[in-house]
C-alpha positions in Angstrom: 68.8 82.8 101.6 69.1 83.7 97.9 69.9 87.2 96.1 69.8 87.9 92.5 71.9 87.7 90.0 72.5 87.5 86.1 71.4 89.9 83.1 68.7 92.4 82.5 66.2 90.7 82.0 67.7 87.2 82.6 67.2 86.8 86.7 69.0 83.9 88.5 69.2 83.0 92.0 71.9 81.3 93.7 72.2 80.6 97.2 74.1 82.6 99.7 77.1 80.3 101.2 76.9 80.3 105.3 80.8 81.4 105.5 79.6 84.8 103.6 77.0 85.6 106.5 79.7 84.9 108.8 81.9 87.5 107.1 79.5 89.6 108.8 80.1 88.7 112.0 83.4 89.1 111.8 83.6 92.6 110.2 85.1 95.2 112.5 83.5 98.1 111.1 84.1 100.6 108.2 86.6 102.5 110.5 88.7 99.6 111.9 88.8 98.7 108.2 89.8 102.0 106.7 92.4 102.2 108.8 94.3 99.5 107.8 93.8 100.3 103.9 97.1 101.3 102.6 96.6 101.2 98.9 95.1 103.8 96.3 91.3 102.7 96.7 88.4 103.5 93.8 84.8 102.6 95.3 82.2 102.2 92.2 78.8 102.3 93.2 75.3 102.8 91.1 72.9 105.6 91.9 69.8 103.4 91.1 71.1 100.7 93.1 68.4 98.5 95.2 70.8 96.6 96.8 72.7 99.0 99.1 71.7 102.4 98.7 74.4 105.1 97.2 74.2 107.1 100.1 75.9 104.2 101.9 79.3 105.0 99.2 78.9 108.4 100.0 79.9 107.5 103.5 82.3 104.8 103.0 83.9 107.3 101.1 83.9 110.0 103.9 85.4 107.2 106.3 87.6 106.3 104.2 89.1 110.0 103.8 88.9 110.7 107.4 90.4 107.4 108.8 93.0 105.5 106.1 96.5 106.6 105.7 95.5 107.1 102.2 93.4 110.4 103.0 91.2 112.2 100.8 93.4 111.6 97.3 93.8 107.8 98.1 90.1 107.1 97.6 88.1 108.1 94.8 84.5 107.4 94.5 83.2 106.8 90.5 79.7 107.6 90.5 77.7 105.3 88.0 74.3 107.3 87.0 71.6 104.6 86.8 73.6 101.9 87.2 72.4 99.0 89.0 74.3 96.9 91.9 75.8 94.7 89.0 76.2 97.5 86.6 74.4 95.3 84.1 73.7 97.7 81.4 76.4 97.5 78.9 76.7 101.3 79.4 76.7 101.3 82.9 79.8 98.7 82.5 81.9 100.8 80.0 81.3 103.7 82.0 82.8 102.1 85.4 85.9 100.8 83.2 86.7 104.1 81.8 86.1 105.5 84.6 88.5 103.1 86.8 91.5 103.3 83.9 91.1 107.1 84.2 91.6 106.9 87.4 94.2 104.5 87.6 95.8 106.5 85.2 95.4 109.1 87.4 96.5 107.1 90.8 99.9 106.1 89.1 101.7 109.2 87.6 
């Protein structure tokens, strides 16, 4: 009914709208979905994330490789040490952006 959000240190709540629980329902599944991803992808996940665990980008990731026209140099996983499900930590943060202009960079030369 409500998740977290805001700053370290600063919690707020908001309510979860019913149209994003029914996203849910209609989700085909990470294969369905990879499959019809036809653009460079860069998945940027936390390691200390108590939201939805890392492991779960590890496999997105392997999905994603096995099953989107892309293949494996179409989707790049940027691994944020310690960083939470918002990235919240200022470092955290700058790390995901230079991470994702590096690899943007990278992507479209």
């Amino acid at each position: 009914d409500f998740y977290p959000v805001g700053c370290q240190g600063i919690p707020e709540k908001k309510r979860l709208d019913v149209s994003y629980l029914d996203s849910y329902a209609a989700f085909s599944g990470p294969v369905e979905t990879a499959k019809r991803i036809k653009t460079p992808t860069i998945l940027v996940h936390g390691t200390a994330d108590k939201h939805v665990p890392f492991d779960h980008a590890t496999r997105l990731l392997k999905c994603m490789q096995s099953h989107s026209p892309m293949g494996h140099e179409g989707v790049v996983l940027l691994k944020i040490e310690g960083g939470n499900h918002f990235l919240s930590s200022k470092k955290h943060f700058k790390q995901a952006q230079r991470g994702i202009i590096a690899n943007l960079s990278r992507m479209c030369t």
